[in-house]
C-alpha positions as CSV (number, residue, x, y, z in Angstrom):
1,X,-27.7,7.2,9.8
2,X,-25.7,7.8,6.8
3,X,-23.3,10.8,5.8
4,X,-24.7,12.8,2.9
5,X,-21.0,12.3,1.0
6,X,-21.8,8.6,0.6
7,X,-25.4,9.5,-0.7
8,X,-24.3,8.3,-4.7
9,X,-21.5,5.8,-3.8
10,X,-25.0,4.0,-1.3
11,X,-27.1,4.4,-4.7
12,X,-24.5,2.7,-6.9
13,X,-23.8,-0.1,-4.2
14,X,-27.3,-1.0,-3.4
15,X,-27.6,-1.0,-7.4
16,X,-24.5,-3.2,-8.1
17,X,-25.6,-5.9,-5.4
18,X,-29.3,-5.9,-6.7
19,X,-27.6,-6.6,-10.1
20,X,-25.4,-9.0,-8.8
21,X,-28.1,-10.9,-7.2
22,X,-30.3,-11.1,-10.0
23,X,-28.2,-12.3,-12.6
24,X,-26.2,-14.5,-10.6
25,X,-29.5,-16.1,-9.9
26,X,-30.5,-16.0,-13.1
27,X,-27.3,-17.3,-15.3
28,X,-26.0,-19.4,-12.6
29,X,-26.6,-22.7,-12.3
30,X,-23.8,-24.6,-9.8
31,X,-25.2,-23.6,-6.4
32,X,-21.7,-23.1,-4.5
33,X,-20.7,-20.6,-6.8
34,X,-23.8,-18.7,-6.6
35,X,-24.0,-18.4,-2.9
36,X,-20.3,-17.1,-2.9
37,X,-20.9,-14.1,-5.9
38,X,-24.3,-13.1,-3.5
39,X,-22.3,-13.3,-0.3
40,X,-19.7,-11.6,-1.8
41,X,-22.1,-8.4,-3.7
42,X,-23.7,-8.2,-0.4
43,X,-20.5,-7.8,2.0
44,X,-19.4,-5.3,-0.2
45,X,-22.8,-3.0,0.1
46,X,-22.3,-3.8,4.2
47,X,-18.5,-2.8,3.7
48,X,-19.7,0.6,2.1
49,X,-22.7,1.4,4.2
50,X,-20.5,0.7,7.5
51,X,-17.9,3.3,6.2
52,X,-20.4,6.2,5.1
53,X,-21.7,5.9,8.6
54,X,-22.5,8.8,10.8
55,X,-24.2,8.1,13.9
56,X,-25.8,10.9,15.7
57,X,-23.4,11.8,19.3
58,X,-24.8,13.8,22.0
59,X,-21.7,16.7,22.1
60,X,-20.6,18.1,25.1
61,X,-19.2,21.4,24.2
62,X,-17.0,23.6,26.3
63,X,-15.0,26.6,25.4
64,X,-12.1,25.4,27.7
65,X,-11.3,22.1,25.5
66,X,-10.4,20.9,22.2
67,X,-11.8,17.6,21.2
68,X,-10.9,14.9,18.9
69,X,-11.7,15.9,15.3
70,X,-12.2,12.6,13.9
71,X,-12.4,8.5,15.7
72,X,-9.1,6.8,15.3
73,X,-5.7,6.2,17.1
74,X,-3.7,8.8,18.6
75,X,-0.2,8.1,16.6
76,X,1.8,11.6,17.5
77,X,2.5,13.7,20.0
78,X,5.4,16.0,19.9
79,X,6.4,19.2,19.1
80,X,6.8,20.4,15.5
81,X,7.5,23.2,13.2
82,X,4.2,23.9,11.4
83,X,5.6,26.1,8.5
84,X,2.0,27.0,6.6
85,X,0.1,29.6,9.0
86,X,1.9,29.6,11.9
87,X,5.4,29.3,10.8
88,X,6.8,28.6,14.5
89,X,6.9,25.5,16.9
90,X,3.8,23.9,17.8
91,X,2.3,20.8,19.4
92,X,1.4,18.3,17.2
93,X,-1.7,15.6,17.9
94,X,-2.3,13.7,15.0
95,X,-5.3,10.8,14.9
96,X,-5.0,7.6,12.2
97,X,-8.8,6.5,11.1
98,X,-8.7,3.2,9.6
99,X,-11.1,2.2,6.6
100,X,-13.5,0.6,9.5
101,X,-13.2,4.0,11.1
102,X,-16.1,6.5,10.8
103,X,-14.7,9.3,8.3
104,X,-16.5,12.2,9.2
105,X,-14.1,15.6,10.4
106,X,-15.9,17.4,13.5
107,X,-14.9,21.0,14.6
108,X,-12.4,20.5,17.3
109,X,-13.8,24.3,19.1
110,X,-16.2,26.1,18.1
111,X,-14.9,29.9,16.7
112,X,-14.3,31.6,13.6
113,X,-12.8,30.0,10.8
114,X,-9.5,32.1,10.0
115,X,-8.3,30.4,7.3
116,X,-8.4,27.6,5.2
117,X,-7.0,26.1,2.4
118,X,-6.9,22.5,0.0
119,X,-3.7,21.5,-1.3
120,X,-3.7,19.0,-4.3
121,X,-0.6,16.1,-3.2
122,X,0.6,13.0,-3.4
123,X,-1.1,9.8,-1.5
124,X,1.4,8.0,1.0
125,X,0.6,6.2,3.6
126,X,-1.5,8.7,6.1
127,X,1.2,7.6,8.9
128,X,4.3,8.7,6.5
129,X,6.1,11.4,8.2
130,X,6.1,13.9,5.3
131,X,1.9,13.0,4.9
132,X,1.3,16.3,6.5
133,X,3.1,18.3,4.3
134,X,3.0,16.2,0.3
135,X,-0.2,14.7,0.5
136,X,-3.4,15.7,-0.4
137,X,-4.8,18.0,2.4
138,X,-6.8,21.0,3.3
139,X,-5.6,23.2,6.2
140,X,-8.3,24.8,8.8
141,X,-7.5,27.4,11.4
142,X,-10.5,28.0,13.9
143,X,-9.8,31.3,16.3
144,X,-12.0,31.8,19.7
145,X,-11.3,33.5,23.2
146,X,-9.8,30.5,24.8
147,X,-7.0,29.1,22.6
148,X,-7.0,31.8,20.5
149,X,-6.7,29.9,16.6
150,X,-5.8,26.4,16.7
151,X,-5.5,24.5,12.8
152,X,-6.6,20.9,12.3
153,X,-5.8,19.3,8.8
154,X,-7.4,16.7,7.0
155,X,-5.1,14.7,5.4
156,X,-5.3,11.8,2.7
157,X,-3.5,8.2,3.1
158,X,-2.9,5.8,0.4
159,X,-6.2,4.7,-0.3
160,X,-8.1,8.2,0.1
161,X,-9.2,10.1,-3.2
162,X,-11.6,13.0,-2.0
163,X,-11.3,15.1,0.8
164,X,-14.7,17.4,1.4
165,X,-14.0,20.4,3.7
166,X,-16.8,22.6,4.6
167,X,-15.2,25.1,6.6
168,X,-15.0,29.0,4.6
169,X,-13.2,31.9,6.0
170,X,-15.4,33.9,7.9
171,X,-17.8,31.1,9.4
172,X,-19.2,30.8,12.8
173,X,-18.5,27.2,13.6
174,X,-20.1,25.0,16.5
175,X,-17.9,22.4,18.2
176,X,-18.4,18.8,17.3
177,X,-20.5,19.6,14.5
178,X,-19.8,18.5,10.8
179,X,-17.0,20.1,9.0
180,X,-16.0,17.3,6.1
181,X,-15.7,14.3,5.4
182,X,-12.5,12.2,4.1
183,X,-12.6,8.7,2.1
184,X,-11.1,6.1,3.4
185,X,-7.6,5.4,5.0
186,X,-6.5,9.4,6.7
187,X,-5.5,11.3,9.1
188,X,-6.0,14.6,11.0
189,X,-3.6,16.9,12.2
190,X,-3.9,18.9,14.9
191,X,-1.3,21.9,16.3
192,X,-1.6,23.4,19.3
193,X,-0.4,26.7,21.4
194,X,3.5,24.8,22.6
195,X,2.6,24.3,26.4
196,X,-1.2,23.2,25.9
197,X,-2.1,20.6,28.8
198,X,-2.5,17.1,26.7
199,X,-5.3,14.8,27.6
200,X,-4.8,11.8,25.5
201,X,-1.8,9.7,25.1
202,X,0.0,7.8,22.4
203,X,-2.1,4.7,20.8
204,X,-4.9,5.8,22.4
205,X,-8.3,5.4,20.7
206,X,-10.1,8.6,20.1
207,X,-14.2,9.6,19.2
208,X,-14.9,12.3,17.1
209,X,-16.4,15.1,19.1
210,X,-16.3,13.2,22.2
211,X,-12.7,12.6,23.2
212,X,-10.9,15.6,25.2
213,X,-7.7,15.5,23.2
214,X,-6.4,19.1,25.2
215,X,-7.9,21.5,28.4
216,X,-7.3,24.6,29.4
217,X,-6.8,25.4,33.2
Protein backbone atom coordinates (compact mmCIF):
# COMPACT_ATOMS: atom_id res chain seq x y z
CA UNK A 1 0.00 0.00 0.00
CA UNK A 2 1.18 3.23 -1.21
CA UNK A 3 0.59 6.87 0.26
CA UNK A 4 -1.56 9.03 -2.03
CA UNK A 5 1.56 11.89 -1.86
CA UNK A 6 3.76 9.53 -3.88
CA UNK A 7 0.79 8.92 -6.41
CA UNK A 8 2.73 11.20 -9.42
CA UNK A 9 6.46 10.76 -8.18
CA UNK A 10 5.24 6.29 -8.59
CA UNK A 11 3.80 7.37 -12.18
CA UNK A 12 7.02 9.16 -13.27
CA UNK A 13 9.25 6.38 -11.73
CA UNK A 14 7.50 3.40 -13.16
CA UNK A 15 7.75 5.60 -16.45
CA UNK A 16 11.44 6.50 -16.28
CA UNK A 17 12.51 2.77 -15.62
CA UNK A 18 10.16 1.42 -18.51
CA UNK A 19 12.07 4.05 -20.56
CA UNK A 20 15.28 3.09 -19.29
CA UNK A 21 14.67 -0.43 -20.04
CA UNK A 22 13.60 -0.13 -23.39
CA UNK A 23 16.13 1.90 -24.85
CA UNK A 24 18.92 0.57 -23.03
CA UNK A 25 17.78 -2.64 -24.68
CA UNK A 26 17.40 -1.22 -27.67
CA UNK A 27 20.71 1.13 -28.25
CA UNK A 28 22.81 -0.95 -26.24
CA UNK A 29 24.89 -3.34 -27.47
CA UNK A 30 27.88 -4.43 -24.75
CA UNK A 31 25.97 -6.67 -22.36
CA UNK A 32 27.72 -5.60 -18.94
CA UNK A 33 26.77 -2.21 -19.38
CA UNK A 34 23.25 -2.89 -20.16
CA UNK A 35 22.60 -5.09 -17.23
CA UNK A 36 24.10 -2.30 -14.92
CA UNK A 37 21.73 0.89 -16.48
CA UNK A 38 18.52 -1.83 -15.99
CA UNK A 39 19.65 -2.82 -12.49
CA UNK A 40 20.29 0.56 -11.75
CA UNK A 41 16.50 2.22 -13.40
CA UNK A 42 14.95 -0.59 -11.49
CA UNK A 43 16.59 -0.01 -7.82
CA UNK A 44 15.68 3.38 -8.12
CA UNK A 45 11.65 2.65 -8.88
CA UNK A 46 12.22 -0.01 -5.65
CA UNK A 47 14.04 2.97 -3.77
CA UNK A 48 10.89 5.21 -4.47
CA UNK A 49 8.15 2.74 -4.01
CA UNK A 50 9.83 1.58 -0.52
CA UNK A 51 9.79 5.29 0.65
CA UNK A 52 6.03 6.22 -0.47
CA UNK A 53 5.04 3.23 1.58
CA UNK A 54 2.19 3.16 3.89
CA UNK A 55 1.30 -0.07 5.31
CA UNK A 56 -2.01 -0.46 6.92
CA UNK A 57 -1.40 -0.65 11.30
CA UNK A 58 -4.05 -1.94 13.40
CA UNK A 59 -4.16 1.41 16.07
CA UNK A 60 -4.76 0.97 19.48
CA UNK A 61 -6.15 4.26 20.64
CA UNK A 62 -6.48 5.38 24.18
CA UNK A 63 -7.28 8.79 25.51
CA UNK A 64 -4.72 8.34 28.32
CA UNK A 65 -1.49 8.21 25.78
CA UNK A 66 0.23 10.01 23.28
CA UNK A 67 1.81 7.92 20.61
CA UNK A 68 4.67 8.21 18.30
CA UNK A 69 3.70 10.58 15.33
CA UNK A 70 5.97 9.23 12.82
CA UNK A 71 8.70 5.63 12.70
CA UNK A 72 12.16 6.75 13.46
CA UNK A 73 14.75 7.25 16.41
CA UNK A 74 14.01 8.86 19.48
CA UNK A 75 17.07 11.64 19.33
CA UNK A 76 15.72 14.26 22.38
CA UNK A 77 14.38 14.32 25.39
CA UNK A 78 14.61 17.35 27.55
CA UNK A 79 13.04 20.23 28.56
CA UNK A 80 12.73 23.33 26.33
CA UNK A 81 11.36 26.64 25.76
CA UNK A 82 8.80 26.28 22.99
CA UNK A 83 8.35 30.11 22.12
CA UNK A 84 5.44 29.74 19.18
CA UNK A 85 2.07 28.77 20.99
CA UNK A 86 3.04 28.05 24.22
CA UNK A 87 5.68 30.48 24.94
CA UNK A 88 6.74 28.59 28.37
CA UNK A 89 8.89 25.45 29.31
CA UNK A 90 8.01 22.27 27.84
CA UNK A 91 9.07 18.62 27.29
CA UNK A 92 10.52 18.09 24.25
CA UNK A 93 10.41 14.39 22.31
CA UNK A 94 11.67 14.72 19.07
CA UNK A 95 11.81 11.33 16.45
CA UNK A 96 14.65 11.29 13.34
CA UNK A 97 12.98 9.28 10.19
CA UNK A 98 15.70 8.35 7.88
CA UNK A 99 15.05 8.26 3.99
CA UNK A 100 14.37 4.23 4.58
CA UNK A 101 11.88 5.40 7.16
CA UNK A 102 8.15 5.42 6.39
CA UNK A 103 7.23 9.25 6.02
CA UNK A 104 3.83 9.40 6.87
CA UNK A 105 2.81 11.99 10.21
CA UNK A 106 -0.05 10.14 12.41
CA UNK A 107 -2.16 12.14 15.01
CA UNK A 108 -0.35 11.57 18.23
CA UNK A 109 -4.22 12.00 20.31
CA UNK A 110 -7.04 12.24 18.88
CA UNK A 111 -8.88 15.96 19.76
CA UNK A 112 -9.48 19.16 18.20
CA UNK A 113 -7.00 20.72 16.15
CA UNK A 114 -6.33 24.26 17.93
CA UNK A 115 -3.99 25.59 15.72
CA UNK A 116 -1.79 25.22 13.05
CA UNK A 117 0.52 26.83 11.06
CA UNK A 118 3.46 26.24 7.88
CA UNK A 119 6.44 28.18 8.08
CA UNK A 120 8.64 28.55 4.85
CA UNK A 121 12.73 27.92 6.30
CA UNK A 122 15.77 26.92 5.66
CA UNK A 123 16.91 22.99 5.17
CA UNK A 124 19.59 21.85 7.75
CA UNK A 125 20.20 18.82 8.76
CA UNK A 126 16.76 17.57 10.64
CA UNK A 127 19.04 16.77 13.77
CA UNK A 128 20.55 20.56 13.83
CA UNK A 129 19.62 22.07 16.98
CA UNK A 130 17.97 25.29 15.55
CA UNK A 131 15.87 22.70 12.83
CA UNK A 132 12.96 23.29 14.94
CA UNK A 133 12.86 26.81 14.84
CA UNK A 134 14.64 27.86 10.89
CA UNK A 135 13.65 25.10 8.96
CA UNK A 136 10.93 24.49 6.95
CA UNK A 137 8.00 23.27 9.30
CA UNK A 138 4.37 23.41 10.00
CA UNK A 139 3.27 23.59 13.74
CA UNK A 140 0.05 21.46 14.94
CA UNK A 141 -1.61 21.88 18.35
CA UNK A 142 -4.26 19.04 19.10
CA UNK A 143 -6.50 19.88 22.53
CA UNK A 144 -8.59 16.89 24.27
CA UNK A 145 -9.78 16.16 28.04
CA UNK A 146 -6.67 14.25 28.94
CA UNK A 147 -3.58 16.37 28.08
CA UNK A 148 -5.36 19.17 27.42
CA UNK A 149 -3.41 20.66 23.79
CA UNK A 150 -0.20 19.05 23.08
CA UNK A 151 1.78 20.46 19.43
CA UNK A 152 3.74 18.09 17.24
CA UNK A 153 5.72 19.66 14.33
CA UNK A 154 6.80 18.39 11.22
CA UNK A 155 10.00 19.46 10.39
CA UNK A 156 12.17 19.32 7.11
CA UNK A 157 16.08 18.01 7.05
CA UNK A 158 18.39 18.54 4.39
CA UNK A 159 17.10 16.51 1.78
CA UNK A 160 13.25 17.27 2.36
CA UNK A 161 11.43 19.66 -0.08
CA UNK A 162 7.53 19.30 0.63
CA UNK A 163 5.92 19.07 3.80
CA UNK A 164 1.93 18.15 3.35
CA UNK A 165 -0.07 18.86 6.60
CA UNK A 166 -3.61 18.02 6.71
CA UNK A 167 -4.57 19.11 9.92
CA UNK A 168 -7.19 22.69 9.76
CA UNK A 169 -8.20 24.55 12.80
CA UNK A 170 -11.29 23.28 13.99
CA UNK A 171 -11.02 19.48 12.94
CA UNK A 172 -12.05 16.51 14.88
CA UNK A 173 -8.96 14.33 14.56
CA UNK A 174 -8.66 10.41 15.33
CA UNK A 175 -5.48 9.15 16.89
CA UNK A 176 -3.09 7.27 14.66
CA UNK A 177 -4.84 8.24 11.65
CA UNK A 178 -3.20 10.27 8.64
CA UNK A 179 -2.31 13.81 9.23
CA UNK A 180 0.68 14.48 6.42
CA UNK A 181 3.16 13.34 4.96
CA UNK A 182 6.91 14.71 4.78
CA UNK A 183 9.63 13.83 1.97
CA UNK A 184 12.44 12.33 2.80
CA UNK A 185 15.19 13.02 5.57
CA UNK A 186 12.86 14.88 8.84
CA UNK A 187 11.84 15.08 11.96
CA UNK A 188 8.88 15.57 14.30
CA UNK A 189 8.66 17.48 17.27
CA UNK A 190 6.77 16.85 19.95
CA UNK A 191 6.16 19.15 23.36
CA UNK A 192 4.55 18.11 26.18
CA UNK A 193 2.75 19.35 29.62
CA UNK A 194 6.60 19.74 31.83
CA UNK A 195 6.06 16.64 34.25
CA UNK A 196 4.37 14.25 31.60
CA UNK A 197 5.41 10.42 32.51
CA UNK A 198 7.95 9.51 29.41
CA UNK A 199 7.64 6.07 27.97
CA UNK A 200 10.41 5.83 25.46
CA UNK A 201 14.03 6.56 25.88
CA UNK A 202 16.89 8.07 24.02
CA UNK A 203 17.85 6.10 20.63
CA UNK A 204 15.04 4.20 20.88
CA UNK A 205 13.22 3.17 17.66
CA UNK A 206 9.70 4.35 17.44
CA UNK A 207 6.34 3.22 15.02
CA UNK A 208 4.04 5.60 13.98
CA UNK A 209 0.86 5.19 15.76
CA UNK A 210 2.04 2.28 17.59
CA UNK A 211 4.80 3.34 19.95
CA UNK A 212 3.51 4.88 23.53
CA UNK A 213 5.92 7.79 23.51
CA UNK A 214 4.03 9.40 26.98
CA UNK A 215 0.91 8.05 29.59
CA UNK A 216 -1.08 9.50 31.80
CA UNK A 217 -1.71 8.02 35.31
Amino acid sequence: MFHKEGTKTIVLGIIFTATALLLSDYFIDTVWLKMILQIAAFLILVIILQFFRNPKRSVIRNENQILAPVDGKVVVIEEVYEGEYYKDKRLQVSIFMSPINVHVTRYPISGIVKFSKYHPGKFLVAWHPKASEENERTTIVVENNTFGTILYRQIAGALARRIVNYAEVGMQVVQGSDAGFIKFGSRVDLFLPIGTPINVVLNQKAIGGKTIIATKE
